[in-house]
C-alpha positions as a Markdown table, in Angstrom:
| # | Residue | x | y | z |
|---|---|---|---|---|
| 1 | Unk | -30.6 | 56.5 | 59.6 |
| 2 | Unk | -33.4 | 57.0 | 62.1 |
| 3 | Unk | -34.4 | 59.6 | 65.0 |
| 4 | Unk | -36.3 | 58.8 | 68.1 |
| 5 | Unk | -39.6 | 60.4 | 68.8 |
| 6 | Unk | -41.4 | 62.1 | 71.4 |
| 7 | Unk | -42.3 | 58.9 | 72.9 |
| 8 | Unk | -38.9 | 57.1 | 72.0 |
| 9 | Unk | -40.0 | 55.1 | 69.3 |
| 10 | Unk | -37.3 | 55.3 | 66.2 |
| 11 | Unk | -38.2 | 56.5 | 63.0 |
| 12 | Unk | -36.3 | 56.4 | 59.7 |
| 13 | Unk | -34.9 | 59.9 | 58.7 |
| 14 | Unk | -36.6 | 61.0 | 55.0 |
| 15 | Unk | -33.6 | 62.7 | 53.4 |
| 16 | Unk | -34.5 | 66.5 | 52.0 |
| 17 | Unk | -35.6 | 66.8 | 48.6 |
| 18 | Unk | -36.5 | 70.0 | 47.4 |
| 19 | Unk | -40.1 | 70.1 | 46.1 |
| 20 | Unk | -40.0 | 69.8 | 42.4 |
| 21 | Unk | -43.2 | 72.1 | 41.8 |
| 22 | Unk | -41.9 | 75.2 | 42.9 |
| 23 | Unk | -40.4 | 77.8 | 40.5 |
| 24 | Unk | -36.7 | 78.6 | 41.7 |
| 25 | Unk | -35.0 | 82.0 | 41.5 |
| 26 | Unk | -35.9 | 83.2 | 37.9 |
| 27 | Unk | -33.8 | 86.7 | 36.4 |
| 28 | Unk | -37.0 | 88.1 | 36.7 |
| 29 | Unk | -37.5 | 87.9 | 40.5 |
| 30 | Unk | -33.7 | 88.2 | 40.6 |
| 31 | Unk | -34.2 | 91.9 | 38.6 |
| 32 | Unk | -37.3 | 92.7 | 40.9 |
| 33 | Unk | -35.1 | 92.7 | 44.1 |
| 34 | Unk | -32.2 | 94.3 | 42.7 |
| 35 | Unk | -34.8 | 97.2 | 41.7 |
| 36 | Unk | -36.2 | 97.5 | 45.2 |
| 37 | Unk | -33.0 | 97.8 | 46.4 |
| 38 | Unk | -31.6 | 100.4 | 44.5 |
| 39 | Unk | -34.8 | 102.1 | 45.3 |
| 40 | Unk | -34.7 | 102.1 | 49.3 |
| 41 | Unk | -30.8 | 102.9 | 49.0 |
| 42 | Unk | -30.9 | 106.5 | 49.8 |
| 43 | Unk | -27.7 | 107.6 | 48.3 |
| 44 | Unk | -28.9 | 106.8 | 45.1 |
| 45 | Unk | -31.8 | 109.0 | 45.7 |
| 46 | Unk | -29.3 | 112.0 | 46.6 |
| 47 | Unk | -27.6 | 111.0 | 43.4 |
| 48 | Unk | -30.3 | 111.0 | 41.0 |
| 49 | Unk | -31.8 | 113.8 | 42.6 |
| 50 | Unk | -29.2 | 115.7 | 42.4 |
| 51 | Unk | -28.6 | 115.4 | 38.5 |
| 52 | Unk | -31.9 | 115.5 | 37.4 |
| 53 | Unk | -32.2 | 119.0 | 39.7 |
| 54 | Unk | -28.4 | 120.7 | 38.3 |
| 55 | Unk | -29.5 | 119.4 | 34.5 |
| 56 | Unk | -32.7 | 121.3 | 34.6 |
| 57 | Unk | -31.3 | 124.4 | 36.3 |
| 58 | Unk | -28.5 | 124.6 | 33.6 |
| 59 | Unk | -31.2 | 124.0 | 31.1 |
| 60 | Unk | -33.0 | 127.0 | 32.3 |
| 61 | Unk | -29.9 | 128.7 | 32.1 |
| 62 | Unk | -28.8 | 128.2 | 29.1 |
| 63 | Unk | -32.1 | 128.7 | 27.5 |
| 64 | Unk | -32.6 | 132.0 | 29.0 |
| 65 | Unk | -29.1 | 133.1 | 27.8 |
| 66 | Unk | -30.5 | 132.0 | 24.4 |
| 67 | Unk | -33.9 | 133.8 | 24.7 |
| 68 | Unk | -34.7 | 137.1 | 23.0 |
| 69 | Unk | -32.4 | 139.3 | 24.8 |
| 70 | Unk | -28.9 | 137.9 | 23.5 |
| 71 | Unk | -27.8 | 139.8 | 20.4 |
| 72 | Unk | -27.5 | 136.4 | 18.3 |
| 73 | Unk | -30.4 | 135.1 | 19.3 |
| 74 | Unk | -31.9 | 135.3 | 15.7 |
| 75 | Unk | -29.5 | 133.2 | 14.3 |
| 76 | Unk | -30.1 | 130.1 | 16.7 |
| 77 | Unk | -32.5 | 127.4 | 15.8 |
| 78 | Unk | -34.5 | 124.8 | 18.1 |
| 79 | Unk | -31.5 | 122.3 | 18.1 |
| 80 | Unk | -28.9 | 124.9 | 18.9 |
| 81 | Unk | -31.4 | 125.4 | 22.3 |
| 82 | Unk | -32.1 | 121.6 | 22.6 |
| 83 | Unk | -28.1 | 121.2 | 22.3 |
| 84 | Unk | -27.3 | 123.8 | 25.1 |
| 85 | Unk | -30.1 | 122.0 | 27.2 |
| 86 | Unk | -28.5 | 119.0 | 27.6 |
| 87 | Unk | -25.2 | 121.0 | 29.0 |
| 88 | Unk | -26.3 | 119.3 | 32.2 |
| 89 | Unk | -25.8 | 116.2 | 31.3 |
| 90 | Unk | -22.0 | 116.4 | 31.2 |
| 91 | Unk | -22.6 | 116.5 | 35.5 |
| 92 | Unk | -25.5 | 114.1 | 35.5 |
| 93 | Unk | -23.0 | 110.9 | 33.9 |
| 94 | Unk | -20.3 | 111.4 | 36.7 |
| 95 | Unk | -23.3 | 111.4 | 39.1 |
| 96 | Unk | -25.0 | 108.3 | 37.7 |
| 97 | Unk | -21.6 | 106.8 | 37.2 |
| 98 | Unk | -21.2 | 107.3 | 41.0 |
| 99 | Unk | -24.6 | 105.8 | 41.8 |
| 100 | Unk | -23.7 | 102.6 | 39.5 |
| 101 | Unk | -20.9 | 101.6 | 41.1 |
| 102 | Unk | -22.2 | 102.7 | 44.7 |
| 103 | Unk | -24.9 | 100.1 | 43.6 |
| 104 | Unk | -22.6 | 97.3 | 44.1 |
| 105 | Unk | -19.9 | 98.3 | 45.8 |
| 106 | Unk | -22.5 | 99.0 | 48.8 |
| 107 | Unk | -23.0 | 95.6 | 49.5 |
| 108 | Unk | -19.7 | 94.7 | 49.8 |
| 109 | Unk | -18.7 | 97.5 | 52.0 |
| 110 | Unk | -22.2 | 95.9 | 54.4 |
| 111 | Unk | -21.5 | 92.4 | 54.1 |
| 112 | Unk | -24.9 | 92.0 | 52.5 |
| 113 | Unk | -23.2 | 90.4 | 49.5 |
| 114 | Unk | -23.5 | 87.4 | 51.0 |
| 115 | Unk | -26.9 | 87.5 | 51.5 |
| 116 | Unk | -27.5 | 88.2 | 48.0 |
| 117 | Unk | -25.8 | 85.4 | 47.1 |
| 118 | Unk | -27.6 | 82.9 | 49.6 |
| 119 | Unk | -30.9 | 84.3 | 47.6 |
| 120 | Unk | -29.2 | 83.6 | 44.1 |
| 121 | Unk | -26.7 | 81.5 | 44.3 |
| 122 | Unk | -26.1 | 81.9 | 40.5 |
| 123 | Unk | -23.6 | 84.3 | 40.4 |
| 124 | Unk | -24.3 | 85.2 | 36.8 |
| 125 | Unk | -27.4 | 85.9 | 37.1 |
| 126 | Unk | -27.2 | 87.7 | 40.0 |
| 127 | Unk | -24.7 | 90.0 | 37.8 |
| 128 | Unk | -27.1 | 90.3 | 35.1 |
| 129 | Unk | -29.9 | 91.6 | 37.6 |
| 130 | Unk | -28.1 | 94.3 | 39.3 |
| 131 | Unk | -27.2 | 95.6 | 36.1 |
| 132 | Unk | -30.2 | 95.7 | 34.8 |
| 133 | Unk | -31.4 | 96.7 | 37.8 |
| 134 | Unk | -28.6 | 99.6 | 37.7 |
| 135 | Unk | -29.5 | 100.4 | 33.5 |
| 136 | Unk | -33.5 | 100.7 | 34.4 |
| 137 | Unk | -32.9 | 103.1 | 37.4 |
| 138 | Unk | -30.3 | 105.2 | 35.3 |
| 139 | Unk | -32.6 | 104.9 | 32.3 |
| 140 | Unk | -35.6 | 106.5 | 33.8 |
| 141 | Unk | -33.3 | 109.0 | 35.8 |
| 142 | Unk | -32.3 | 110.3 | 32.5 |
| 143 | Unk | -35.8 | 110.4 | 30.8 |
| 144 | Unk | -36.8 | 112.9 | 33.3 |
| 145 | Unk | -33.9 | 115.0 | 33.0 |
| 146 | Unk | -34.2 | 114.9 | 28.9 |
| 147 | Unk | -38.3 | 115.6 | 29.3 |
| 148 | Unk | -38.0 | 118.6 | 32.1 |
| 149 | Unk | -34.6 | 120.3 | 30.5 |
| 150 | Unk | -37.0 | 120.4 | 27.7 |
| 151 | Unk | -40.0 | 121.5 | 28.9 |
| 152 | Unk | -38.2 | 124.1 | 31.1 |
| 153 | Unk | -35.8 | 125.4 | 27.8 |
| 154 | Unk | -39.0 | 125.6 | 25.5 |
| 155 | Unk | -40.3 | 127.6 | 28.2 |
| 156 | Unk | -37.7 | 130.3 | 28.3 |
| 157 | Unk | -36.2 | 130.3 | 24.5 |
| 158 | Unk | -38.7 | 130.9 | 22.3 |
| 159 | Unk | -36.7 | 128.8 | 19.2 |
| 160 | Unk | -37.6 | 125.9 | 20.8 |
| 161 | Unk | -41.1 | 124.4 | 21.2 |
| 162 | Unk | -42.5 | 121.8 | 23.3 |
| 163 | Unk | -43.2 | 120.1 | 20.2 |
| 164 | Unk | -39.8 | 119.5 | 18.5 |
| 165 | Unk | -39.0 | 117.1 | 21.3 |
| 166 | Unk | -41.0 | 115.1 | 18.2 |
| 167 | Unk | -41.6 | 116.9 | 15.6 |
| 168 | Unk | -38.2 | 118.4 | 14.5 |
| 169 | Unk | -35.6 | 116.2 | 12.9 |
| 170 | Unk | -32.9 | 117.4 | 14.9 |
| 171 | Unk | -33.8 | 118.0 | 18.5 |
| 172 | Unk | -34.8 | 114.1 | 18.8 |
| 173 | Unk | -31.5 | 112.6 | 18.1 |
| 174 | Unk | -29.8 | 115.3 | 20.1 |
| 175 | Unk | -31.6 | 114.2 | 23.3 |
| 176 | Unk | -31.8 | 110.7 | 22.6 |
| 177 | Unk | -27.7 | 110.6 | 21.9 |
| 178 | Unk | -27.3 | 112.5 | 25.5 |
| 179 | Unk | -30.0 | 109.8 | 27.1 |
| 180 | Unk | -27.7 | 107.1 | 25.4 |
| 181 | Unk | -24.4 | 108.5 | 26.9 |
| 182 | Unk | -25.4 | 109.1 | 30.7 |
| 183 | Unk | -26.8 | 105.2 | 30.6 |
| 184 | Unk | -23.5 | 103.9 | 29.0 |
| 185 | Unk | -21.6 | 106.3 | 31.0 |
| 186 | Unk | -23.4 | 104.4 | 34.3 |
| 187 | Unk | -22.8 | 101.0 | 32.6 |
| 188 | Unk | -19.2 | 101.9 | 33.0 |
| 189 | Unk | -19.0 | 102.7 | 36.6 |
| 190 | Unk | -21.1 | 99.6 | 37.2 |
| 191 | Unk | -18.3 | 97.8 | 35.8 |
| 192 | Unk | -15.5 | 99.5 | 37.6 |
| 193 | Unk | -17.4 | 99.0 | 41.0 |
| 194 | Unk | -17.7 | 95.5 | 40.0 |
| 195 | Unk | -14.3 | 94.7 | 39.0 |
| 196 | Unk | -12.8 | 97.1 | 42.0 |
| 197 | Unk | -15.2 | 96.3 | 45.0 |
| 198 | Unk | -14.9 | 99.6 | 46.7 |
| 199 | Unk | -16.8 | 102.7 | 46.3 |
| 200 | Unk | -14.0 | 105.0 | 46.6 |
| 201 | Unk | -11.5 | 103.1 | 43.7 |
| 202 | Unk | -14.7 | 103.2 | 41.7 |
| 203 | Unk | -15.3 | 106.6 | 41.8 |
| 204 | Unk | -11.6 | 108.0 | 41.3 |
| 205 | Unk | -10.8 | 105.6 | 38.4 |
| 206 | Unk | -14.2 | 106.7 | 37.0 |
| 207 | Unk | -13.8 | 110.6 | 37.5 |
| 208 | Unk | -10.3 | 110.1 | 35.9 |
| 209 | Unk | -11.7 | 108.4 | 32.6 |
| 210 | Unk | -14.4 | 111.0 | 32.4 |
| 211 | Unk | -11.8 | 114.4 | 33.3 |
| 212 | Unk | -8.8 | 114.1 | 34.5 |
| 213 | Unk | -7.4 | 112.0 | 31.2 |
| 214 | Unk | -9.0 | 114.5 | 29.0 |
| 215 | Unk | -7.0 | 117.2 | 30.6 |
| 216 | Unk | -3.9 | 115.7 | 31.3 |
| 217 | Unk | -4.0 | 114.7 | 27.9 |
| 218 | Unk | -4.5 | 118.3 | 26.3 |
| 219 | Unk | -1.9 | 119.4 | 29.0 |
| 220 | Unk | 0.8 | 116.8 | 27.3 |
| 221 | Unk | 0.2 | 117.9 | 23.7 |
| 222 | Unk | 0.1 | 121.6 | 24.5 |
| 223 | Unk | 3.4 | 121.4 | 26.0 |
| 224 | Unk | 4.9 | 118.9 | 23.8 |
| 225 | Unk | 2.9 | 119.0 | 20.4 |
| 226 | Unk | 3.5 | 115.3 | 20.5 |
| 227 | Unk | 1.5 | 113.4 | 17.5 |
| 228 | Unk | 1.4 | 110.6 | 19.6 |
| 229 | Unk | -0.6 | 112.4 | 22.1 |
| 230 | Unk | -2.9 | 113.6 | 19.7 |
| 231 | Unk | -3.6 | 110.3 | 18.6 |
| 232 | Unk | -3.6 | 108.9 | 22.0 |
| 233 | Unk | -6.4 | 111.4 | 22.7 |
| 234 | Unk | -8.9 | 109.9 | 20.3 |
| 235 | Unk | -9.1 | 106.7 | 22.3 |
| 236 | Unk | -10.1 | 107.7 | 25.4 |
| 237 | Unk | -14.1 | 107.6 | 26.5 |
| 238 | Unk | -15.0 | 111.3 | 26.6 |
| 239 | Unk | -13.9 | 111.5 | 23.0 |
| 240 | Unk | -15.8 | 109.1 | 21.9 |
| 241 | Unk | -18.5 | 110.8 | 23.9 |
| 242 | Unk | -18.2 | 114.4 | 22.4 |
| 243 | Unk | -18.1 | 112.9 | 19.2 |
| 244 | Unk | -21.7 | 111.0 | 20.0 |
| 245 | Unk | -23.6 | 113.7 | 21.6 |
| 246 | Unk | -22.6 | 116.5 | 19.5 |
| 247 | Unk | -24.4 | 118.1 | 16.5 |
| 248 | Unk | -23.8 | 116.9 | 12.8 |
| 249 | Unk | -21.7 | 120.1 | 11.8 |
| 250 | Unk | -19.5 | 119.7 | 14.8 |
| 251 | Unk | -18.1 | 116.0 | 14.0 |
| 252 | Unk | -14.2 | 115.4 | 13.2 |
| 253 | Unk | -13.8 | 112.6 | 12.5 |
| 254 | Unk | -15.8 | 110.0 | 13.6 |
| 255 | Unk | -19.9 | 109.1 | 12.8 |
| 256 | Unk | -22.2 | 108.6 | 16.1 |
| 257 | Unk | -22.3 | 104.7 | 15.5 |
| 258 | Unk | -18.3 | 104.8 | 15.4 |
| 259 | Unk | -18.7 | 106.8 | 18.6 |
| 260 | Unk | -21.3 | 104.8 | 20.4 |
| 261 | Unk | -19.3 | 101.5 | 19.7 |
| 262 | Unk | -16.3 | 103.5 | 21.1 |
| 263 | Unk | -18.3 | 103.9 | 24.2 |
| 264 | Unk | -19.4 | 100.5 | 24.6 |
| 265 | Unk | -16.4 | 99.2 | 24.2 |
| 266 | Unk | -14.8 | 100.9 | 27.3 |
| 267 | Unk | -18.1 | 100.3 | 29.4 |
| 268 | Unk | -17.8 | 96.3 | 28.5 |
| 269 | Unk | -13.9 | 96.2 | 29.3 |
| 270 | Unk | -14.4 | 96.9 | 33.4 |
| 271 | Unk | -17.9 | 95.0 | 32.9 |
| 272 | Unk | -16.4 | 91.7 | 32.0 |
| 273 | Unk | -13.2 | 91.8 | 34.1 |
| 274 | Unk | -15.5 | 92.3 | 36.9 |
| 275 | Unk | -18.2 | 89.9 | 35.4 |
| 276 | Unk | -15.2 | 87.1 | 35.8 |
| 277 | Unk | -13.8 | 88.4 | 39.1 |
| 278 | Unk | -17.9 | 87.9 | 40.8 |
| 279 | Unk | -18.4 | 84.4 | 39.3 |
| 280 | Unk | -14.5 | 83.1 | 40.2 |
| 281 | Unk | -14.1 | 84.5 | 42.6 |
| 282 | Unk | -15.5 | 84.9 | 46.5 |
| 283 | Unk | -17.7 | 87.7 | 47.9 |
């Protein structure tokens, strides 16, 4: 095959051949981009800053219902104030389930899926970036809401000091638990906002496995006093997540690696189905 030049004389037509010494698309670079993304998407700085903002107000009020002037206040130790810190939390997981599967479902809603698949063209990959893109983010997010809920309770509650965040046995495994559970709980809306591909399916399906179950579900077995609803109740993902975040007296039934695993497993059903759908299927 030839072309003709400038001056019309042919030339043979060197076929493309991609140059062997550069790198590719590596996870890495893959990961980098899917962080800068989530970072210049401005709903997910609404999001975050909106739970990291409510967690530390309720923190602060909790802590100064547990100060000096409540008439049990004696009685209470540092992990009953670290516990009541981390009320906020049980807001901050719908809100970083919300930005997880905004995440993904945003680019679909933009048509910028396709771009990001022109970039990486391995699909799995790809996956595996945005959600560690989306478990980073979330990660960090909830650091800061553990560290300031802390600092702001030991500063209102004198039980708790700003050094049992490492020094008493209880307080660290009560906020690492709650860090745990708002970056599973975003796990799980990255999955549904994979597997669903719209933002508002994503968040609906999500706020019913985090609420509406829980209540229906209490509804049904205060009407009926049905054992099967009882049972049925210790299966769905907020039980699993009381169970892990709450203190070692208050357990039923189940130890926090039963719970976590509990967790995990509902987080990784919506993850793979959607894993599958993104590879098999098109954008």
């Amino acid at each position: 095959m030839t072309h003709r030049t400038a001056r019309g004389v042919a030339e043979p037509v060197r076929p493309f051949a991609p140059d062997p010494d550069l790198p590719g698309v590596t996870f890495a670079g893959a990961f980098i981009a899917e962080v800068r993304k989530l970072l210049a998407l401005r709903t997910a700085w609404w999001l975050i800053g909106i739970a990291v903002g409510l967690s530390v107000l309720l923190a602060g009020a909790v802590a100064w219902s547990f100060s000096g002037a409540a008439p049990d206040a004696g009685m209470l130790g540092a992990s009953d104030v670290a516990d009541g810190a981390m009320a906020g939390s049980y807001f901050a997981i719908i809100l970083f389930g919300t930005f997880a599967a905004i995440a993904v479902t945003t680019e679909y809603s933009a048509g910028s899926i396709r771009s990001a698949l022109t970039a990486v063209p391995h699909r799995g990959m790809l996956a595996a970036a945005k959600l560690g893109a989306v478990l980073t983010v979330t990660a960090a997010a909830a650091a800061a809401i553990v560290l300031l809920s802390h600092v702001v309770a030991a500063l209102f509650a004198e039980q708790l000091g700003l050094g049992d965040i490492v020094m008493d046995a209880t307080v660290p495994v009560i906020y690492g638990t709650s860090w745990l559970a708002m970056i599973v709980t975003a796990a799980l809306g990255f999955g549904l906002g994979l597997l669903l591909r719209s933002s508002a399916g994503a968040i609906v399906v999500l706020a019913a496995l985090l609420f509406v179950v829980e209540v229906a579900l209490a509804v049904m077995y205060g009407v009926t006093q049905a054992e099967w609803i009882q049972s049925l109740s210790e299966w769905h993902y907020m039980y699993f997540m009381s169970e892990f975040v709450s203190l070692d007296g208050e357990h039923r039934e189940l130890g926090r690696p039963a719970a976590l695993l509990g967790m995990l497993a509902w987080a990784a059903l919506p993850t793979a189905a959607g894993w599958v759908r993104f590879v098999r299927s098109d954008a």
